[in-house]
Phi, psi and omega in degrees: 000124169287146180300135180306114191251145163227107185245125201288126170274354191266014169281330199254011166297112197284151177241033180241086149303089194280335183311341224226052137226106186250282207274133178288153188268319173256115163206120216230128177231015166288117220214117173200229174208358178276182154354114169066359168245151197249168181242292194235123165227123170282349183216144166232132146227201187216139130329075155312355171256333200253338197065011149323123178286170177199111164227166174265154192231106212277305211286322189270006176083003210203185174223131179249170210210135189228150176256168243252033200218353192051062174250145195271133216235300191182147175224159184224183180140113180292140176278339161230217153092196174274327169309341162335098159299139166245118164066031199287156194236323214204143162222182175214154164237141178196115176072029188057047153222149162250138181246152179237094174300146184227185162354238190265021214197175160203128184313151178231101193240152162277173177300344185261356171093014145342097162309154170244281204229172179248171174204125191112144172204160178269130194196197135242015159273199159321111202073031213211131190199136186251083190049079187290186178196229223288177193224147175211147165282125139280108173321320204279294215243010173046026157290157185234125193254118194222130177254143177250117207298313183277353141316314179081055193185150165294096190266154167214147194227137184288173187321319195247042171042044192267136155308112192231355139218192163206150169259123163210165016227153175251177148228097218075043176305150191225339199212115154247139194241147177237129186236200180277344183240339224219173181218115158256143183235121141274155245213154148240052157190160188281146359294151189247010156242139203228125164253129201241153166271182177289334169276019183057011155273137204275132211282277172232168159227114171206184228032077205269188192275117176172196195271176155088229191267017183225175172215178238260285196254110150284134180242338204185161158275115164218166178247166201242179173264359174258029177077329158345125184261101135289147193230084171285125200278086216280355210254011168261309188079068195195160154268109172275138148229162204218132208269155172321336136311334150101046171264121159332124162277294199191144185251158186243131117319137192203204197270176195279134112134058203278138183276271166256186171199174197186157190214108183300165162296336170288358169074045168229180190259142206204120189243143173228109202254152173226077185231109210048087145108185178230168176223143183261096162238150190237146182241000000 
């Protein structure tokens, strides 16, 4: 039975105008395989330190890295080895490494794209993973919140990729976000984000799929530190946002079919559409 939640809306007042993001600051529609062009990227995240873009890039194998102006810097991914990207789908940064779920597994590359390590094999065990997709770092305690999708489960793994529990069962977990009290899961079926506490009991399920105060395809996710739901919305073509209480805020209209999303130190909104190819928008 799920637990009772209360979350304070005076918690959730945001220090983000998401209202005052109309018009994009950026918008780049260079769309290949060469340098600085983009194809398919299912995940953005940011360098909170350096403010470097980071996306996967699933057709080219690789992942490319961009600077906070979305200028292209450089990209990696071993063409063979253990290091072999296949497919990457999500990536998380924490502590100067980056991890990237890939094929059945998931790469441990440093920030300069340096291979480490591999993590993972396919299966269904411990350590076992069927098309893993998103990923999220715990800040505090570096556990890795990894959804292994066609399992139909959460896996989380200690800092030194060791196993240590699982949240299941889902269908099709596809994006997990982590804030300080809560563990978001998205779902690929309605409701289609499900809230968990940190002890992995289950909270609430809201924001299902539909018309109206809900929204039509979610493909990804982020939470803000005021609890904010960014939602990219793929079947709208907008960022739905949804206040801590989990109420409609304010929609970002954005290029057709937006995919990841992601949000910098600088309080902007930093988007990736897939439509003949993506376009990289910054708000």
């Amino acid at each position: 039975m799920a637990t009772a939640i209360t979350i304070e809306t005076e918690r959730g007042k945001t220090g983000i105008d998401y209202t005052s993001k109309i018009q994009p600051l950026v918008c780049s529609t260079k769309r290949g395989d060469g340098n600085g062009e983009l194809n398919c990227s299912f995940c953005i995240t940011v360098d909170k330190m350096t403010g470097n873009i980071y996306l996967t890039d699933c057709p080219k194998n690789c992942v490319k890295v961009f600077d906070s102006t979305a200028k292209y810097i450089f990209e990696f991914g071993d063409s063979n080895g253990e290091g072999k990207m296949s497919y990457p789908r999500s990536l998380a940064i924490c502590r100067s490494r980056i991890l990237i779920t890939h094929h059945h597994g998931i790469l441990n590359y440093n920030l300069d794209g340096e291979f480490i390590s591999r993590i993972g094999m396919h299966g269904n065990g411990e350590l076992e993973f069927n098309c893993p997709w998103g990923i999220a770092i715990n800040e505090s305690s570096d556990d890795i919140y990894i959804c292994d999708y066609v399992n139909d489960r959460i896996q989380i793994l200690l800092k030194d990729f060791q196993f240590k529990s699982q949240i299941g069962s889902f269908n099709h977990p596809y994006d997990v976000k982590l804030s300080q009290e809560f563990i978001y899961v998205l779902n690929n079926s309605n409701p289609c984000i499900h809230l968990f506490n940190h002890n992995h009991i289950l909270l609430k399920s809201v924001i299902s799929r539909g018309q109206g105060n809900q929204v039509i395809n979610p493909y990804s996710f982020y939470i803000d530190n005021s609890n904010y739901i960014l939602i990219s919305d793929y079947g709208s073509n907008s960022i739905s946002i949804f206040n801590p209480v989990f109420q409609s805020f304010h929609n970002i209209p954005v290029f057709k079919n937006p995919i990841a999303i992601t949000v910098d130190n600088h309080d902007r909104v930093i988007v990736v559409s897939c439509h003949t190819g993506n376009c990289l928008q910054i708000f």
